[in-house]
N, C-alpha and C positions, 0 to 999 in steps of 0.2 A: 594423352587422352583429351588433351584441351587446349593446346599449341597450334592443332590445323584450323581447331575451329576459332580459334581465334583472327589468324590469319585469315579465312575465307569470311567471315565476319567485317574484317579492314575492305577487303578488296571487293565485296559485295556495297558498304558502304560509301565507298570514294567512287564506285561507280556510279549509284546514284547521286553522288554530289557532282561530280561533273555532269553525268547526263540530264540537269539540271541548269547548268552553267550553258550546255551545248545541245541542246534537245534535237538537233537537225543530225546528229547523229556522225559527223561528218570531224574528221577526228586526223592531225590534231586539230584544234582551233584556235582562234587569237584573233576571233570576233570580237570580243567582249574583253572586259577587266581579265577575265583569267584566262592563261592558256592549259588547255584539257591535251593529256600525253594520247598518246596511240593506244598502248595498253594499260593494264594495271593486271600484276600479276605477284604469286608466290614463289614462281620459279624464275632463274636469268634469263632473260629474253635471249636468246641466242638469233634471233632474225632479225633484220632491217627494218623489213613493215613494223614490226613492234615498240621499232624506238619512234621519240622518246617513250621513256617508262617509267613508272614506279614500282620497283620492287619491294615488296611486303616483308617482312621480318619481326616474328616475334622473343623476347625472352624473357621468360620467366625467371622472376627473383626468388618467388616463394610461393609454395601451396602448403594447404594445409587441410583440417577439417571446418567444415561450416560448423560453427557454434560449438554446442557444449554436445549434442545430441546430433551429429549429422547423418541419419540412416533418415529415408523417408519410407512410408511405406502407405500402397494402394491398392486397393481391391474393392470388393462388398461384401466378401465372404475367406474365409481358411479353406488355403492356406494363401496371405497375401505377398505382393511382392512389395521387396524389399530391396532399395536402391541407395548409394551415396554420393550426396553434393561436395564438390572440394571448393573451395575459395584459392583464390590465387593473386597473385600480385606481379607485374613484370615491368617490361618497356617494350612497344609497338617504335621499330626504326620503319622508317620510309625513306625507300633510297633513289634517288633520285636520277636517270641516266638518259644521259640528254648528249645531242653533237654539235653543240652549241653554245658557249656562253651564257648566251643571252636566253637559248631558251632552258638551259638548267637554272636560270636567277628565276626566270618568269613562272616555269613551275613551282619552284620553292614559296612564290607568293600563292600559286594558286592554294599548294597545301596547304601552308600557314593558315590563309585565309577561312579554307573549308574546315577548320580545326577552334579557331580562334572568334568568330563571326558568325556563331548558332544563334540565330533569330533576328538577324541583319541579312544574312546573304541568302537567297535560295536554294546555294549549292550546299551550304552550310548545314541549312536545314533539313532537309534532303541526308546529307550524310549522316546528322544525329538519328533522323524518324528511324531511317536502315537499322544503324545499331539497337534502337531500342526497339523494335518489331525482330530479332532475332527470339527463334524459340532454341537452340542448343546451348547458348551462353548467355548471362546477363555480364553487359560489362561497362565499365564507365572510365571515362578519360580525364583523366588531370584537363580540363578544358583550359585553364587558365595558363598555361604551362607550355610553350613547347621550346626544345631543346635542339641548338644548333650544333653538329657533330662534327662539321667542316665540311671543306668541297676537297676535290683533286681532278687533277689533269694528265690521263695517261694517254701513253701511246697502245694502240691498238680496240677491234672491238669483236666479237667473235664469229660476225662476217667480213673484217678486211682488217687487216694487219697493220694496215696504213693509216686509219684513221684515227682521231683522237677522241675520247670521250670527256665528258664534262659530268662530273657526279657532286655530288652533296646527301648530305641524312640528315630528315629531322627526328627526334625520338620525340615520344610522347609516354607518360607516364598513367599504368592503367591497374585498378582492381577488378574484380570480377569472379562468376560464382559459374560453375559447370554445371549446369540442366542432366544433361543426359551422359551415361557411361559407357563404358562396354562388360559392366559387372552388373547383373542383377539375380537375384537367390528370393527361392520361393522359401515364407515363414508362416508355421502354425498360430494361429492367435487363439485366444482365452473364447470359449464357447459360452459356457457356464460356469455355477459356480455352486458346491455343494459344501456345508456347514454342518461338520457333525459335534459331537461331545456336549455337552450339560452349562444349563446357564442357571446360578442361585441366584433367584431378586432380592433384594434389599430396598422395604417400600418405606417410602415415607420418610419420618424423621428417621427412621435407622439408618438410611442414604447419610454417608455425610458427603456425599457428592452435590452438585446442582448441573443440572436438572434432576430432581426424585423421581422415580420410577412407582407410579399408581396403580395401574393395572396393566395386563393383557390383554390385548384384542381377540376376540374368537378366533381370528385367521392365525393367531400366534405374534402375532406383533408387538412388539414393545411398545408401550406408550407412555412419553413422559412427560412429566408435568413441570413446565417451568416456573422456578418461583426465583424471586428477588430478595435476598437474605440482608441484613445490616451489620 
């Protein structure tokens, strides 16, 4: 329910941080401080053009209900709808896949960088605005925090058999709240409200209550009279 949009949330965000980093659009680069991948995607790049890359990967530790009360419900009139928030907990990996050494180290700094450098780097900032201008998730990252998974060096890549790839994961540790579902049920709500059966007054000092009850209003109304007792 809230794993993709997670993921398309990462991958919408890093793009604007690189295309920040890279505004000419012209991809990779290694104009500047960072080097910006080819793609950035959810699924394994199986193409050439594609590398280097970043592959996206979410997982979830924990969901649960938001608060004590988590049903929201909207309308103006009965019958309203009636939807539920989950709150969630995981690790966003970023995996890193590069034909090169040097440029899986250099990406690894770009990520770091655009993760760690909110309000220092333009790419930085650029990829927090993204995440927090998402309307299907609200979600927030351990900013202070990122987590080296290791690198490796394999043979082959899934257009040539001969080549070697260069990978690395950084994880990043995140909560967050799901907006929108695929569950919504329509609910009748309270219109009015009718009060039958018999009320005895007890005026004055016969109250031993406070406030005393003095008279009735024409329209039927209780009216009572505050006093301050010792």
């Amino acid at each position: 329910m809230f794993t993709t949009a997670v993921k398309t949330c990462m991958v919408e965000a890093l793009v604007a941080g690189f295309n920040a980093l890279n505004p000419t659009g012209s991809y990779p680069s290694s104009t500047s401080l960072d080097l910006t991948p080819n793609s950035v995607t959810i699924e394994y790049p199986l193409e050439e053009v594609q590398w280097p890359a970043l592959f996206v990967q979410f997982r979830p530790s924990k969901s649960q209900w938001t608060g004590l009360n988590p049903t929201t419900f909207s309308g103006s009139a009965s019958p309203f709808s009636a939807s539920r928030e989950i709150y969630f907990e995981g690790f966003i990996d970023f995996q890193i896949l590069a034909m090169h050494s040097e440029e899986r180290d250099r990406l690894w700094d770009s990520l770091n960088n655009l993760i760690l450098m909110n309000g220092f780097s333009p790419g930085a900032t650029a990829f927090y605005n993204s995440i927090n201008q998402n309307d299907l998730i609200g979600i927030t990252l351990l900013a202070s925090t990122v987590q080296s998974l290791g690198d490796t060096v394999s043979p082959g890549t899934p257009y040539s058999p001969e080549e070697l790839t260069y990978e690395a994961t950084l994880r990043v540790q995140c909560v967050g709240e799901a907006y929108e579902n695929k569950f919504t049920t329509l609910v009748s709500g309270i219109s009015a409200v009718t009060v039958s059966g018999a009320l005895t007054l007890v005026v004055n000092t016969n109250n031993p209550y406070n406030p005393n009850i003095t008279q009735v209003a024409a329209s039927g109304v209780i009216v009572p009279n505050f006093t301050v007792t010792s």
